[in-house]
PDB file of N, CA, C and O in Angstrom:
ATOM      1  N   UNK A   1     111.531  96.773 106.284  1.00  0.00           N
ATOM      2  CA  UNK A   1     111.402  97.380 104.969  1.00  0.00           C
ATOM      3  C   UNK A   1     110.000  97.166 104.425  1.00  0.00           C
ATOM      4  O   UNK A   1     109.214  96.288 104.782  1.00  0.00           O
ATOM      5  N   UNK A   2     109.815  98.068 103.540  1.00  0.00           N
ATOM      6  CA  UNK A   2     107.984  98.272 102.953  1.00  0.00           C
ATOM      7  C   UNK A   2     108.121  97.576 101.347  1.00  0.00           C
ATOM      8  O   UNK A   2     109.116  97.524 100.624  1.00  0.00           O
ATOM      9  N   UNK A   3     107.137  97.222 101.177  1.00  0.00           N
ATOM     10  CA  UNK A   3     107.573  96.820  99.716  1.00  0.00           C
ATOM     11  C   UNK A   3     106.249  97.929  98.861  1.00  0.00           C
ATOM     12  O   UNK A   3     105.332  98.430  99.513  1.00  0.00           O
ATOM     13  N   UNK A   4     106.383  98.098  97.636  1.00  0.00           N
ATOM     14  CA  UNK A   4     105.801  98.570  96.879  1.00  0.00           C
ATOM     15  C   UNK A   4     104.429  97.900  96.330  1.00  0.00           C
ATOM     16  O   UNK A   4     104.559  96.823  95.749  1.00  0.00           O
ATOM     17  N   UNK A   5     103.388  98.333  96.435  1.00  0.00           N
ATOM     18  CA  UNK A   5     102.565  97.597  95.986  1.00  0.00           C
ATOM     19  C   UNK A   5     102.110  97.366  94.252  1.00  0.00           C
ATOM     20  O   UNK A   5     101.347  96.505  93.813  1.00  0.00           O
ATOM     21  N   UNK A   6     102.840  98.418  93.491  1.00  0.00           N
ATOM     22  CA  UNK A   6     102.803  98.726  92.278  1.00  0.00           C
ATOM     23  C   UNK A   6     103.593  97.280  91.499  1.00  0.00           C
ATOM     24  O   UNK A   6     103.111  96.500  90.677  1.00  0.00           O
ATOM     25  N   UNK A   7     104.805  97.298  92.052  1.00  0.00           N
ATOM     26  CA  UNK A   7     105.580  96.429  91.285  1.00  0.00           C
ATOM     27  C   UNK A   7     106.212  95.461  92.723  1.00  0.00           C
ATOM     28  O   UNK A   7     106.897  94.523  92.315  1.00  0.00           O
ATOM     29  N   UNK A   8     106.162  95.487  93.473  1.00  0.00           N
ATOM     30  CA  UNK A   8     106.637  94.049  94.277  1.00  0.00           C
ATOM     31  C   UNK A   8     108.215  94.626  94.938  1.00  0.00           C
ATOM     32  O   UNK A   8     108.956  93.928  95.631  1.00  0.00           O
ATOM     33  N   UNK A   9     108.385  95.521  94.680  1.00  0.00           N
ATOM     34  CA  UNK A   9     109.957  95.635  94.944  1.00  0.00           C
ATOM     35  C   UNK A   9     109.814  95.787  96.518  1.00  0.00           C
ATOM     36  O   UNK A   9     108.911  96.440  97.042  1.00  0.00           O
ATOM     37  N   UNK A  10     110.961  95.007  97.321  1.00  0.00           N
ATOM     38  CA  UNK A  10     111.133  95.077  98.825  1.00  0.00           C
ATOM     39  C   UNK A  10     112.242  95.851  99.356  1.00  0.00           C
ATOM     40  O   UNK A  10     112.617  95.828 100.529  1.00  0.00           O
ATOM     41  N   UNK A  11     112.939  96.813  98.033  1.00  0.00           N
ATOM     42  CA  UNK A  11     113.816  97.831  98.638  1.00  0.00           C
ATOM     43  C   UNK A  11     113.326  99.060  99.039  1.00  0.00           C
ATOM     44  O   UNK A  11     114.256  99.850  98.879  1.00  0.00           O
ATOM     45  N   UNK A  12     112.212  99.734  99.543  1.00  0.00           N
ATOM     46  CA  UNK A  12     111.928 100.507 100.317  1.00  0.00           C
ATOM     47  C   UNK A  12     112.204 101.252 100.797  1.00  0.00           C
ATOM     48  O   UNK A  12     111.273 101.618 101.513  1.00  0.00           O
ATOM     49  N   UNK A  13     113.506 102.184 100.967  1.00  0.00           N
ATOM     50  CA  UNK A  13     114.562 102.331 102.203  1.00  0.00           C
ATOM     51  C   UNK A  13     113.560 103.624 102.918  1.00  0.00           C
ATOM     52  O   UNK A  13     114.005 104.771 102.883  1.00  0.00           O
ATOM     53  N   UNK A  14     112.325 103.374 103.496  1.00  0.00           N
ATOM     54  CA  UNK A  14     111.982 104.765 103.947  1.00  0.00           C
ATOM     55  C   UNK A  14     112.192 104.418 105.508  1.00  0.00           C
ATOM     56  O   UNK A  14     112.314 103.250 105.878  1.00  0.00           O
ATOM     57  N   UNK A  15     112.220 105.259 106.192  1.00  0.00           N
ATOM     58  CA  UNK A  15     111.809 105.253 107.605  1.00  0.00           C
ATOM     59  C   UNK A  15     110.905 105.734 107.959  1.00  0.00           C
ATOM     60  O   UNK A  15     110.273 106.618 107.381  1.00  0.00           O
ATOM     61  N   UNK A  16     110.572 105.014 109.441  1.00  0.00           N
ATOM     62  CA  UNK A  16     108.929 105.079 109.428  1.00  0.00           C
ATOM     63  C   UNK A  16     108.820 106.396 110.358  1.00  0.00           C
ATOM     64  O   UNK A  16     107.824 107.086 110.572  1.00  0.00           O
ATOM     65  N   UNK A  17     110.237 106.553 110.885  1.00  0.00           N
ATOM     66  CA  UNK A  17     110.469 107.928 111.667  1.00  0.00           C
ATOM     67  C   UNK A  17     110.499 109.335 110.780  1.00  0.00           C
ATOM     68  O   UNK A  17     110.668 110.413 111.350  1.00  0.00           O
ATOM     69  N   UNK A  18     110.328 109.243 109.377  1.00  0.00           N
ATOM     70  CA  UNK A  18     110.979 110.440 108.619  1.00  0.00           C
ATOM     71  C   UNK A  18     109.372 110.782 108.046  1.00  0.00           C
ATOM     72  O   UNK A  18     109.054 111.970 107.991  1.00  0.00           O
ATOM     73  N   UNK A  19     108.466 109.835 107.663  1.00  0.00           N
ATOM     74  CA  UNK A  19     107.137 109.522 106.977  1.00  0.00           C
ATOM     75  C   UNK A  19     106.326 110.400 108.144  1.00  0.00           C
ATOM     76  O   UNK A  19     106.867 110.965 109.094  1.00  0.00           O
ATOM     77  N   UNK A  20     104.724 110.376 107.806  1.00  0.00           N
ATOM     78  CA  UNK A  20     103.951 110.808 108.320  1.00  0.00           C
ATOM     79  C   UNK A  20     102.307 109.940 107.353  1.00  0.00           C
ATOM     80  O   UNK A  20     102.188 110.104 106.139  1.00  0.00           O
ATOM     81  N   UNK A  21     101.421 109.236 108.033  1.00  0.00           N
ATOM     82  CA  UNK A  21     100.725 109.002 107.134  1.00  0.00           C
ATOM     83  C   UNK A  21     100.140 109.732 105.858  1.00  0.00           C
ATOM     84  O   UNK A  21      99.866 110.911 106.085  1.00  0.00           O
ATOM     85  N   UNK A  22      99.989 109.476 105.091  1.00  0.00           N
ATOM     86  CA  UNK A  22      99.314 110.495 103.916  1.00  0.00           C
ATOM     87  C   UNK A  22     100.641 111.068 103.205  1.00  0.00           C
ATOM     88  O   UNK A  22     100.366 111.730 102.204  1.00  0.00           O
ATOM     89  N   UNK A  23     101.710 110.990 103.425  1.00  0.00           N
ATOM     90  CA  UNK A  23     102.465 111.822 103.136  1.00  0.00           C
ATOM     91  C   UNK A  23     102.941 110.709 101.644  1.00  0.00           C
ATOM     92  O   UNK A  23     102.716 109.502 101.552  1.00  0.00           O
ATOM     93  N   UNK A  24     103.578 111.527 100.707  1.00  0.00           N
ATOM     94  CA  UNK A  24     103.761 110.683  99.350  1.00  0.00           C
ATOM     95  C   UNK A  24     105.028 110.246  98.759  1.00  0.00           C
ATOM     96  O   UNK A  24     105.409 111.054  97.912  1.00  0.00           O
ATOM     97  N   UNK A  25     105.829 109.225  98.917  1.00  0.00           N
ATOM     98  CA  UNK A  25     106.764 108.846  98.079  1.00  0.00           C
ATOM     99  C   UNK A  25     106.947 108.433  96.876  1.00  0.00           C
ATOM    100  O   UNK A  25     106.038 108.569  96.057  1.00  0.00           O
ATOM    101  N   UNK A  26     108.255 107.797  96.493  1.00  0.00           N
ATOM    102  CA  UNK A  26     108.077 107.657  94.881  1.00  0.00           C
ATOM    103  C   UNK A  26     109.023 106.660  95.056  1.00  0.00           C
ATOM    104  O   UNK A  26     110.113 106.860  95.591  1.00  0.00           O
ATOM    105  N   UNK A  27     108.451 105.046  94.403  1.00  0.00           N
ATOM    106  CA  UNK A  27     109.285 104.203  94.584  1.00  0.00           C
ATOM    107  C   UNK A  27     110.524 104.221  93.697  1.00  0.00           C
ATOM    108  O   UNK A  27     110.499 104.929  92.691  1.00  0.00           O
ATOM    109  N   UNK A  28     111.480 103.584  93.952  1.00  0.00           N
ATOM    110  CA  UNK A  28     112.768 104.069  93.354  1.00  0.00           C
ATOM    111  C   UNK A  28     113.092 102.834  91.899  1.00  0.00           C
ATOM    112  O   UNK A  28     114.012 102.948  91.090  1.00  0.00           O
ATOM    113  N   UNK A  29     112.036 101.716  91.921  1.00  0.00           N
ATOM    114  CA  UNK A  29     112.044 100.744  90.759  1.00  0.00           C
ATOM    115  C   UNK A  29     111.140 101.136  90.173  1.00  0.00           C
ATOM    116  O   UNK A  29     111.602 102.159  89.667  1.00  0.00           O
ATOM    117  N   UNK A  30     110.113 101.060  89.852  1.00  0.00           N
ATOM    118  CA  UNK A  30     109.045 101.444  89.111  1.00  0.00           C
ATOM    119  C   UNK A  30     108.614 103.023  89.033  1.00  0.00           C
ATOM    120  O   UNK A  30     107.785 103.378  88.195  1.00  0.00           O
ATOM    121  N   UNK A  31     109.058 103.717  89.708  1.00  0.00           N
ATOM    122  CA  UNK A  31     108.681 105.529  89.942  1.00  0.00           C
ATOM    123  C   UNK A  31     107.181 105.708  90.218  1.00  0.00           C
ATOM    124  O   UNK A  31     106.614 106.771  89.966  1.00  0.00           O
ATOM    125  N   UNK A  32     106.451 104.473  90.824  1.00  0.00           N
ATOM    126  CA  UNK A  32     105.275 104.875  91.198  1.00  0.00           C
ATOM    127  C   UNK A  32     105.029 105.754  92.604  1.00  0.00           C
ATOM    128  O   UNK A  32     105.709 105.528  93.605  1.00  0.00           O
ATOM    129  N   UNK A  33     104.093 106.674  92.576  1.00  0.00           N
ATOM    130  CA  UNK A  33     103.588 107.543  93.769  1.00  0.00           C
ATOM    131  C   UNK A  33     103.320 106.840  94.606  1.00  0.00           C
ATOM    132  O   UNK A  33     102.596 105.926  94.212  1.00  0.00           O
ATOM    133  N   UNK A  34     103.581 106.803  95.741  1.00  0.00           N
ATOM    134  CA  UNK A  34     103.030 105.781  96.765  1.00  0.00           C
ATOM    135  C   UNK A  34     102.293 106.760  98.358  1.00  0.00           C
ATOM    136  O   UNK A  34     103.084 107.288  99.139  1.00  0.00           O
ATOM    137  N   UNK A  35     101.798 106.788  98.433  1.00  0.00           N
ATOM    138  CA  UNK A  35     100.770 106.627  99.534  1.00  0.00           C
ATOM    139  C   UNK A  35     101.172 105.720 101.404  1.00  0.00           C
ATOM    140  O   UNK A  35     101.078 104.539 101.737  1.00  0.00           O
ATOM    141  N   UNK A  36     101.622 107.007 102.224  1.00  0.00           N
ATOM    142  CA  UNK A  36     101.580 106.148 103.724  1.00  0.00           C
ATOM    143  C   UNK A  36     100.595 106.089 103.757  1.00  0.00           C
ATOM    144  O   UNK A  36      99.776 107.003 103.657  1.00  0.00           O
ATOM    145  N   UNK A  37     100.315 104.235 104.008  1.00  0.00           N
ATOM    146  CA  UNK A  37      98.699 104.189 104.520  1.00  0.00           C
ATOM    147  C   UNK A  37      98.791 103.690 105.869  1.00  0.00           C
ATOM    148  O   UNK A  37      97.759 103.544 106.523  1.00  0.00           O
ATOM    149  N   UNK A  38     100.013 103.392 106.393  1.00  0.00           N
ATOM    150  CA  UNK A  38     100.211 103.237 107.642  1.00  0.00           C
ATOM    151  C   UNK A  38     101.727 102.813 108.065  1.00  0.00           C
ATOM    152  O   UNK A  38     102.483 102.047 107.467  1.00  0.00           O
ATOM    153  N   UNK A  39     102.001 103.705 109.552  1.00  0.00           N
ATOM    154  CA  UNK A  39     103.113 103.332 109.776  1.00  0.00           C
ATOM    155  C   UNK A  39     103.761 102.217 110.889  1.00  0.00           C
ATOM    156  O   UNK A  39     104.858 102.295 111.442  1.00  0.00           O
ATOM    157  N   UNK A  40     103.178 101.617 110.975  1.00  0.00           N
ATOM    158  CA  UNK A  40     103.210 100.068 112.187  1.00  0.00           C
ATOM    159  C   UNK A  40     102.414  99.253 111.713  1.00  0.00           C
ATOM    160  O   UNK A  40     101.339  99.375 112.300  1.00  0.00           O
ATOM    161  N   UNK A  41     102.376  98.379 110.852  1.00  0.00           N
ATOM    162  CA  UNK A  41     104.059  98.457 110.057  1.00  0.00           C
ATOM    163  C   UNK A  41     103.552  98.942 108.738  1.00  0.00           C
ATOM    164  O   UNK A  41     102.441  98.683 108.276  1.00  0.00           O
ATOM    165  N   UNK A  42     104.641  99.801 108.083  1.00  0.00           N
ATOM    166  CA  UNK A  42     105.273 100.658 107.483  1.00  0.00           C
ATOM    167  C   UNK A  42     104.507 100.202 105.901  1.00  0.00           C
ATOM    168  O   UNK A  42     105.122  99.444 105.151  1.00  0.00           O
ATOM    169  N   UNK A  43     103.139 100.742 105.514  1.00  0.00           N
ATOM    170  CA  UNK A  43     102.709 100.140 104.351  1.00  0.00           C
ATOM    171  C   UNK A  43     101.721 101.138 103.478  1.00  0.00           C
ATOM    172  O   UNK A  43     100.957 101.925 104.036  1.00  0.00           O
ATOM    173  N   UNK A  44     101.840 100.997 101.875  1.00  0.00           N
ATOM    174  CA  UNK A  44     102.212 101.521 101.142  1.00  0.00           C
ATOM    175  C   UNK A  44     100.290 101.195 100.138  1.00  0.00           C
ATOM    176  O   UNK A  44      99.741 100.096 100.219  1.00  0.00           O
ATOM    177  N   UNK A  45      99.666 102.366  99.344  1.00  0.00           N
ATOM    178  CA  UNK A  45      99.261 102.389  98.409  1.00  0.00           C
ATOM    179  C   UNK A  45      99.700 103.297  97.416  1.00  0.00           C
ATOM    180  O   UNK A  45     100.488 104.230  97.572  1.00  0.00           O
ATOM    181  N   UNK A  46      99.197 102.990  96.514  1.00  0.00           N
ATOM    182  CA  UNK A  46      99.403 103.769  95.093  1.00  0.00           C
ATOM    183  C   UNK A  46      98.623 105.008  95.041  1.00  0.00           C
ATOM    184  O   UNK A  46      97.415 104.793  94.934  1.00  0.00           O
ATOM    185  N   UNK A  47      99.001 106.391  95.092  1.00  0.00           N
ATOM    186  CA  UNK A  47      98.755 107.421  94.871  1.00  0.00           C
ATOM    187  C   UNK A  47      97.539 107.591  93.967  1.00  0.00           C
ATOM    188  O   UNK A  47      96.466 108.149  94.201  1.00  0.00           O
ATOM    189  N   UNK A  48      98.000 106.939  92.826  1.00  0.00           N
ATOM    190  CA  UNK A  48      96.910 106.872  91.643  1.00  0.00           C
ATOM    191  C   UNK A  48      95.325 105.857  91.945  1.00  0.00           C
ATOM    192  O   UNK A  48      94.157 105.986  91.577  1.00  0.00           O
ATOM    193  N   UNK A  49      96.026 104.912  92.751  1.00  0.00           N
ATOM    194  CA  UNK A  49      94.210 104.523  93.522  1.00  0.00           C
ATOM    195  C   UNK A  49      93.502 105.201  94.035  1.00  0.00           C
ATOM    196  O   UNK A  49      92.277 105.194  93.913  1.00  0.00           O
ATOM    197  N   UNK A  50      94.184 105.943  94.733  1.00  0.00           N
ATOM    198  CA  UNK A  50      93.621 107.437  95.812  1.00  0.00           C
ATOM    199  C   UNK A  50      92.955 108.045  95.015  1.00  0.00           C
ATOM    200  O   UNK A  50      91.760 108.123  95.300  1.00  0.00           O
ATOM    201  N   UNK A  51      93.381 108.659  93.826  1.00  0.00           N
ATOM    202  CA  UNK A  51      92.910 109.718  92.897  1.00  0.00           C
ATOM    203  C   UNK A  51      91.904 109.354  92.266  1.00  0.00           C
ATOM    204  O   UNK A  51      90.885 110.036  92.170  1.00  0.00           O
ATOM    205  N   UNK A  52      92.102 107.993  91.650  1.00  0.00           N
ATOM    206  CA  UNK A  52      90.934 107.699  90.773  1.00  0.00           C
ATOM    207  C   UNK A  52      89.901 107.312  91.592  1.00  0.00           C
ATOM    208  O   UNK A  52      88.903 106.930  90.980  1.00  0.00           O
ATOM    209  N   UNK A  53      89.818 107.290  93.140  1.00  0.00           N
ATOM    210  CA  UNK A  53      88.653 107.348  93.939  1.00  0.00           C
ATOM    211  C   UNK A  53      87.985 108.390  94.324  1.00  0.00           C
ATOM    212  O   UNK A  53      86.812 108.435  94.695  1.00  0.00           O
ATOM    213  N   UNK A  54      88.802 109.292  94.225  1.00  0.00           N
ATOM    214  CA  UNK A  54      88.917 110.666  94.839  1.00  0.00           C
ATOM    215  C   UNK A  54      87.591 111.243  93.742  1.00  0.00           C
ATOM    216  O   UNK A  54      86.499 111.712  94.065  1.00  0.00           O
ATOM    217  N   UNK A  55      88.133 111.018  92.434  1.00  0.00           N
ATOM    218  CA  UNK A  55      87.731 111.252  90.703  1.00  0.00           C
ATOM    219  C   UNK A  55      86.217 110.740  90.790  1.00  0.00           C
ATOM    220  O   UNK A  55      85.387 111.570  90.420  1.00  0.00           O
ATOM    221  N   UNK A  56      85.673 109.358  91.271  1.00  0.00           N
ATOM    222  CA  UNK A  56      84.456 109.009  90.791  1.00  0.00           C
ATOM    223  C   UNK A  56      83.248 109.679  92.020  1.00  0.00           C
ATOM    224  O   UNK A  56      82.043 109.919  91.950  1.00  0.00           O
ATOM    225  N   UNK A  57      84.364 109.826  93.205  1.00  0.00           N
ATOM    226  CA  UNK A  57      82.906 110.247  94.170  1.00  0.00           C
ATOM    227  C   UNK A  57      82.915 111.929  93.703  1.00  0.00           C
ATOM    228  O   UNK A  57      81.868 112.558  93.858  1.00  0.00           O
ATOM    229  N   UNK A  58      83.934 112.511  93.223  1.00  0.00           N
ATOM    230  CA  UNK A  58      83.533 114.228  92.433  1.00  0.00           C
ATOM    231  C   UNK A  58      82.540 113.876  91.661  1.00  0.00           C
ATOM    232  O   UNK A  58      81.594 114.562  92.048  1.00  0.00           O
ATOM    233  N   UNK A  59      82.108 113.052  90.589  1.00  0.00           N
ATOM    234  CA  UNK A  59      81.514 112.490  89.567  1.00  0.00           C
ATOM    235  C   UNK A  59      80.200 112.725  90.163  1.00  0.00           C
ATOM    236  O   UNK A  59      79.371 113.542  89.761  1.00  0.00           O
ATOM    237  N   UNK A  60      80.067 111.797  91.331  1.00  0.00           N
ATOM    238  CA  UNK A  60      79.085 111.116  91.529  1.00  0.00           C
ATOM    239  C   UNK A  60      77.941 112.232  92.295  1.00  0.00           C
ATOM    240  O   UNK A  60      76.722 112.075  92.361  1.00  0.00           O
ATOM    241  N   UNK A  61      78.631 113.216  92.755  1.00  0.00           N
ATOM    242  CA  UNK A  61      78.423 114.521  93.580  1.00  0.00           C
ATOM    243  C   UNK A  61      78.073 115.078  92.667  1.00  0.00           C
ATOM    244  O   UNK A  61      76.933 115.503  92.849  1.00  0.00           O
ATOM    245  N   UNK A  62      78.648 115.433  91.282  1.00  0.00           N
ATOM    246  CA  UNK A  62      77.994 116.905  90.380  1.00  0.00           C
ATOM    247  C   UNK A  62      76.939 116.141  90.016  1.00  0.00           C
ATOM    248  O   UNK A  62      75.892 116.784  89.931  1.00  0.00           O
ATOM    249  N   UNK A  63      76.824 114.487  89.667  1.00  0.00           N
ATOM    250  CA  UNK A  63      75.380 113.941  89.421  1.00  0.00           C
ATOM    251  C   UNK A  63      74.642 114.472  90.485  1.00  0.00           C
ATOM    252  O   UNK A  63      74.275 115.597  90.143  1.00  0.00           O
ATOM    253  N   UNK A  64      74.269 114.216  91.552  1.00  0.00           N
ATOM    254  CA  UNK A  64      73.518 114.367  92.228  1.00  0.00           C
ATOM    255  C   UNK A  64      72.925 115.819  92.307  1.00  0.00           C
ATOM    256  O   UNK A  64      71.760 116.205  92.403  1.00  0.00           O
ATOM    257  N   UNK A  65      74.369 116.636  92.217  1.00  0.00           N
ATOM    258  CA  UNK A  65      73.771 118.361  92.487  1.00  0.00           C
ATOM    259  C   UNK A  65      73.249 118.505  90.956  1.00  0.00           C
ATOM    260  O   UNK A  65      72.176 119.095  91.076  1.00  0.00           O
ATOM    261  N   UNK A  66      73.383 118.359  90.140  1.00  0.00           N
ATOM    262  CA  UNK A  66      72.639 118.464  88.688  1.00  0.00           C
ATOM    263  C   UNK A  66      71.236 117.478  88.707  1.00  0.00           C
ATOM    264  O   UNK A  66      70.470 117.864  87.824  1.00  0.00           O
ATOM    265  N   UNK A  67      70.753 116.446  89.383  1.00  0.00           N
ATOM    266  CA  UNK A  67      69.507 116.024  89.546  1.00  0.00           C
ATOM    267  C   UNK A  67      68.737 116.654  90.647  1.00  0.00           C
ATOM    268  O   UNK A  67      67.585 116.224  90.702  1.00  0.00           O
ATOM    269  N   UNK A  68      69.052 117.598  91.593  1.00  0.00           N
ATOM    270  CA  UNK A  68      68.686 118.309  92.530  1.00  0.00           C
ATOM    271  C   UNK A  68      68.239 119.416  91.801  1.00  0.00           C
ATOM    272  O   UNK A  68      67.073 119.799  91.898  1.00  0.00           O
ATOM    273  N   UNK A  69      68.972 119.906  91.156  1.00  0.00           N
ATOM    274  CA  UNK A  69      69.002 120.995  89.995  1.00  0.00           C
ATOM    275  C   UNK A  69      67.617 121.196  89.041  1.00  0.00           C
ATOM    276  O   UNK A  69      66.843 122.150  88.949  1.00  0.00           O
ATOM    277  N   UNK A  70      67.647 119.838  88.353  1.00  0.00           N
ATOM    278  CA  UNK A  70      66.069 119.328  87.604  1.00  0.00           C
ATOM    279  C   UNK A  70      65.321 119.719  88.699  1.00  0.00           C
ATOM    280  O   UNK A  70      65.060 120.875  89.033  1.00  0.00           O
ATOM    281  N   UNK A  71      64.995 118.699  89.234  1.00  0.00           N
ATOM    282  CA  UNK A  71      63.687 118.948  90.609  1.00  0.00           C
ATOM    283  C   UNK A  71      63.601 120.415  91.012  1.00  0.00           C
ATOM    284  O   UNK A  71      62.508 120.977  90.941  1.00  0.00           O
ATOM    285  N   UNK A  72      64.259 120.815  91.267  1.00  0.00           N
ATOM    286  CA  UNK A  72      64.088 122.236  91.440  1.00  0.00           C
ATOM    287  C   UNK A  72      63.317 122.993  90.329  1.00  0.00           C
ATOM    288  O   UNK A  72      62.259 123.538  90.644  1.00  0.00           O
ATOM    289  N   UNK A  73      63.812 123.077  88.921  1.00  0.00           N
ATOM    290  CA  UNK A  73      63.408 123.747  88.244  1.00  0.00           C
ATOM    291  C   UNK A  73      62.037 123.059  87.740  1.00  0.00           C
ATOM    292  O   UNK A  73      61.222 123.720  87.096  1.00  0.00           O
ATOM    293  N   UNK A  74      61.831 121.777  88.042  1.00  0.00           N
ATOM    294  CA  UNK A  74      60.542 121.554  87.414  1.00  0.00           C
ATOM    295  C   UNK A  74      59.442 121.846  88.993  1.00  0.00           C
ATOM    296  O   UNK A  74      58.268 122.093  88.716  1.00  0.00           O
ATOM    297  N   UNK A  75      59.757 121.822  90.354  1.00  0.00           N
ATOM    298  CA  UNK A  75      58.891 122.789  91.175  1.00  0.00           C
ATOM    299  C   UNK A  75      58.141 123.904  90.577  1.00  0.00           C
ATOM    300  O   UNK A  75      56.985 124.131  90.219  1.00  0.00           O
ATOM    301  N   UNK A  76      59.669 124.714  90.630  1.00  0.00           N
ATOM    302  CA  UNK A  76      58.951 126.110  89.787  1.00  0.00           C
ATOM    303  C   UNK A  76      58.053 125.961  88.710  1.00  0.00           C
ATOM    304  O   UNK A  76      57.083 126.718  88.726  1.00  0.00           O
ATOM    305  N   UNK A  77      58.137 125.274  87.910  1.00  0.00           N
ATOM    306  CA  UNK A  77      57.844 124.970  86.506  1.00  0.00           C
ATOM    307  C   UNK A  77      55.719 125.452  87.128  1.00  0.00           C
ATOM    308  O   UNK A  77      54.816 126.204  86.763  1.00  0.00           O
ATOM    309  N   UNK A  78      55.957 124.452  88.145  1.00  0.00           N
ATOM    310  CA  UNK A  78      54.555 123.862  88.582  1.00  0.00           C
ATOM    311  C   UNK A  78      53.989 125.088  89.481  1.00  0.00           C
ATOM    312  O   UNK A  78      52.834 125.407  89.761  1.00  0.00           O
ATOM    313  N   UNK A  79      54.862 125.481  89.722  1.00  0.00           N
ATOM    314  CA  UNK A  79      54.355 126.712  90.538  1.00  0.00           C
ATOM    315  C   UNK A  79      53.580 128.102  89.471  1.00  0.00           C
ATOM    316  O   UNK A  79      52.537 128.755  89.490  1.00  0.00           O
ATOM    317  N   UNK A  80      54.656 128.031  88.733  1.00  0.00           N
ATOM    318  CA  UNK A  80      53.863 129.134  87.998  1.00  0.00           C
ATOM    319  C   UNK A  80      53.106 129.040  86.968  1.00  0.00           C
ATOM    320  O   UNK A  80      52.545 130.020  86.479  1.00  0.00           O
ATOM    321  N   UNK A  81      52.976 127.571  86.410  1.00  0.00           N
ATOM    322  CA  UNK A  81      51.465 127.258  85.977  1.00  0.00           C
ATOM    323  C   UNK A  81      50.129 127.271  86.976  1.00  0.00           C
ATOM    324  O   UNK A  81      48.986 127.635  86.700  1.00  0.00           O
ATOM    325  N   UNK A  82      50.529 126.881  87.924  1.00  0.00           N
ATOM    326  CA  UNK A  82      49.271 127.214  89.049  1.00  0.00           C
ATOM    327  C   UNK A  82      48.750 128.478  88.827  1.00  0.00           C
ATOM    328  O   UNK A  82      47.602 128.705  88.445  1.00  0.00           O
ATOM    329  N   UNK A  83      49.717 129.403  89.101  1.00  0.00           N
ATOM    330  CA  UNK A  83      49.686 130.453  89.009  1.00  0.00           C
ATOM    331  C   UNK A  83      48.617 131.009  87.950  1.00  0.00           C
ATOM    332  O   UNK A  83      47.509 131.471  88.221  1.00  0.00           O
ATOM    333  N   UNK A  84      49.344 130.824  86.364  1.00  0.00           N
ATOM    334  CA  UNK A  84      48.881 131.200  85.518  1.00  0.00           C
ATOM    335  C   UNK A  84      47.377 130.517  85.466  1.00  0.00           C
ATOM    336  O   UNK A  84      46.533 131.335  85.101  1.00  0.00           O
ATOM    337  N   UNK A  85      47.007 129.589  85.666  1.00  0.00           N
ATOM    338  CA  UNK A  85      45.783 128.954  85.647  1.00  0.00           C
ATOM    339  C   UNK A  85      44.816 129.107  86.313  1.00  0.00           C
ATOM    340  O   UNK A  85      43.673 128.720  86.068  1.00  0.00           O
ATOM    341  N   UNK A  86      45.293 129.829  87.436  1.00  0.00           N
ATOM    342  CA  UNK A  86      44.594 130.217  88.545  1.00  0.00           C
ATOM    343  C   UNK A  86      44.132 131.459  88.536  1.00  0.00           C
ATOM    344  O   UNK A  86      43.642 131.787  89.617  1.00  0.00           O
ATOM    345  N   UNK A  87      44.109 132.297  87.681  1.00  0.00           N
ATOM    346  CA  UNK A  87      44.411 133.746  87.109  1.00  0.00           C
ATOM    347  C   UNK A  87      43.443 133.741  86.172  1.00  0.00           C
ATOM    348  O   UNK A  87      43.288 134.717  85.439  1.00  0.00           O
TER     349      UNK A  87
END
């Protein structure tokens, strides 16, 4: 049997034959989402850890494409003052 990592409970009743990793249950004491993180032996994260990891590297990605974004536009910036100055 798997226990829950949310709340401690060791009633579990999944089988490890019915599961597939990744695939999502819902513990039956606490109603937390749970997460196969592996099946030998048969063990369990919280759905909602997943997500809120999932959540900061999206974050961390539109930072980056929005500072890529700047640099870009201040290139140009420089380009077509050359331009104009050069003229």
């Amino acid at each position: 049997m798997a226990t829950c990592p949310a709340c401690d409970a060791d009633d579990l009743e999944v089988d490890e034959f019915d599961v597939e990793e990744g695939d999502i249950v819902n513990c039956p004491e606490c109603g937390a989402s749970l997460v196969v993180n592996s099946l030998s032996p048969l063990e369990f994260e919280t759905a909602d850890d997943e997500d809120e990891d999932d959540d900061d590297e999206d974050e961390e990605d539109e930072e980056d494409a929005d500072d890529e974004d700047e640099d870009d536009v201040d290139e140009d910036d420089e380009e077509d003052e050359r331009e104009d100055w050069e003229e």
